[in-house]
Steps between C-alpha positions, in 0.01 A plus 500: 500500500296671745572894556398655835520881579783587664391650860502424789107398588635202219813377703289197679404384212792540275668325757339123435627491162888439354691784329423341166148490563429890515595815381410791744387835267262787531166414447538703167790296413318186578212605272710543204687173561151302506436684181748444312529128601817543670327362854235256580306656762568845598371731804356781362318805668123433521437796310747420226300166480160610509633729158655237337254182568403494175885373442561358890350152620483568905616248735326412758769446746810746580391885585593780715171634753519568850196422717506812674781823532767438227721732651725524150137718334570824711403864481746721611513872537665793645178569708374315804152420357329475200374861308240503235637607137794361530795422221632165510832371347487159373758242291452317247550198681148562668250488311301199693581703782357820382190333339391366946615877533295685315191290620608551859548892464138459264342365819654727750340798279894653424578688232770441352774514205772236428816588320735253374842493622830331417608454847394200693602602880311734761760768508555596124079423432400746769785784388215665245229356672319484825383133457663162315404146460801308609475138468746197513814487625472890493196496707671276811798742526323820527383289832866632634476847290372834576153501318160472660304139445150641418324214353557136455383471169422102528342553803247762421409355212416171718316676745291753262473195223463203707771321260856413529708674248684289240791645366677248254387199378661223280444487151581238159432538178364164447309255741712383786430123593347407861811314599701831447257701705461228768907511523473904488255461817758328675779753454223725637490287777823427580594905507371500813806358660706746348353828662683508776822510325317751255481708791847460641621640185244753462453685778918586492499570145224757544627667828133418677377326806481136466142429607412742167651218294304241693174655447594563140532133471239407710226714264629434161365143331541332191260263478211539257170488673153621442608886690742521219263352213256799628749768531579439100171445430411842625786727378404312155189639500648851559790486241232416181 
């Protein structure tokens, strides 16, 4: 069994395999599935992996990065521009996210505080706060919401870093075989000629203009490649 997170940057890719070949979780979820040997090969956030890799084997195949703007990694605020000393509400549900953040707002020279939240959307993050890190699902609606876009989180980081930000990667506790990674390369492949239904569905769901969902698509990858195999390497590095 294979678990993949449950948002939409996945659908693509979910879509090449069966019902009984997946389960579609959190990344948290996933993590503690892998764990306790209830899954295979999970997708876990890079973060959570880079904790836990004394425990996780990585797999070089299946991940979530965008080459460029992620547009689901977004800043959002009550303000039109970005203020120094600033308060930031965050989720629990970001801490990859938070971790290309804080080295974005690090570079910019902002000061800055984060506060954990238990909200996940723009509108109930920014109610205490002038700034939140919405990502996901969360992130592409507030597209159609009220709240100022100040930052692309995955494209800063890109642009100040020169890397493309990997957000989830896949994850076993044991060696996986070449022939399962060569047929996990193929799903990877083959998800490519399920984005435009992806973005039928997507772009209604979320109340936002279709050509966001097609350049949603057309900047997130899967494939594992030596930008990725950098990315990890560095935030590695960081994280001992």
């Amino acid at each position: 069994m294979i678990n993949i997170i449950n948002l939409s940057h996945s659908d693509p890719l979910a879509m090449t395999f069966s019902a009984e070949e997946i389960t579609r979780k959190s990344a948290k979820e996933n993590y503690f599935d892998v764990i306790n040997g209830k899954t295979e090969i999970g997708m876990v956030s890079l973060v959570t992996y880079l904790k836990n890799k004394d425990k996780l084997k990585l797999i070089k195949s299946m991940n979530i990065h965008t080459k460029a703007n992620s547009i689901s990694t977004i800043l959002v605020s009550k303000y039109k521009y970005l203020k120094d000393n600033i308060k930031i509400n965050v989720t629990s549900l970001t801490k990859t996210t938070e971790f290309y953040m804080e080295l974005v707002l690090q570079k910019m020279g902002i000061n800055y505080e984060i506060k954990e939240s238990e909200y996940t959307d723009s509108e109930n993050l920014l109610k205490d706060s002038d700034y939140a890190l919405v990502i996901g699902d969360d992130a592409i609606k507030a597209y159609s919401g009220t709240a100022n876009i100040i930052l692309d989180i995955g494209l800063e980081f890109s642009k100040l870093y020169e890397m493309e930000p990997v957000y989830a990667v896949s994850a076993s506790l044991n060696e996986i075989d070449e022939d399962k990674i060569k047929g996990l390369d193929q799903h990877i492949k083959d998800s490519k000629k399920y984005i435009h239904e992806a973005v039928e569905r997507n772009y209604l769901k979320f109340n936002v203009k279709k050509e966001l969902m097609e350049e949603y698509y057309r900047v997130m990858d899967y494939s594992f490649n030596d930008s990725v195999l950098k990315t990890i390497e560095f935030a590695d590095k960081l994280n001992e």
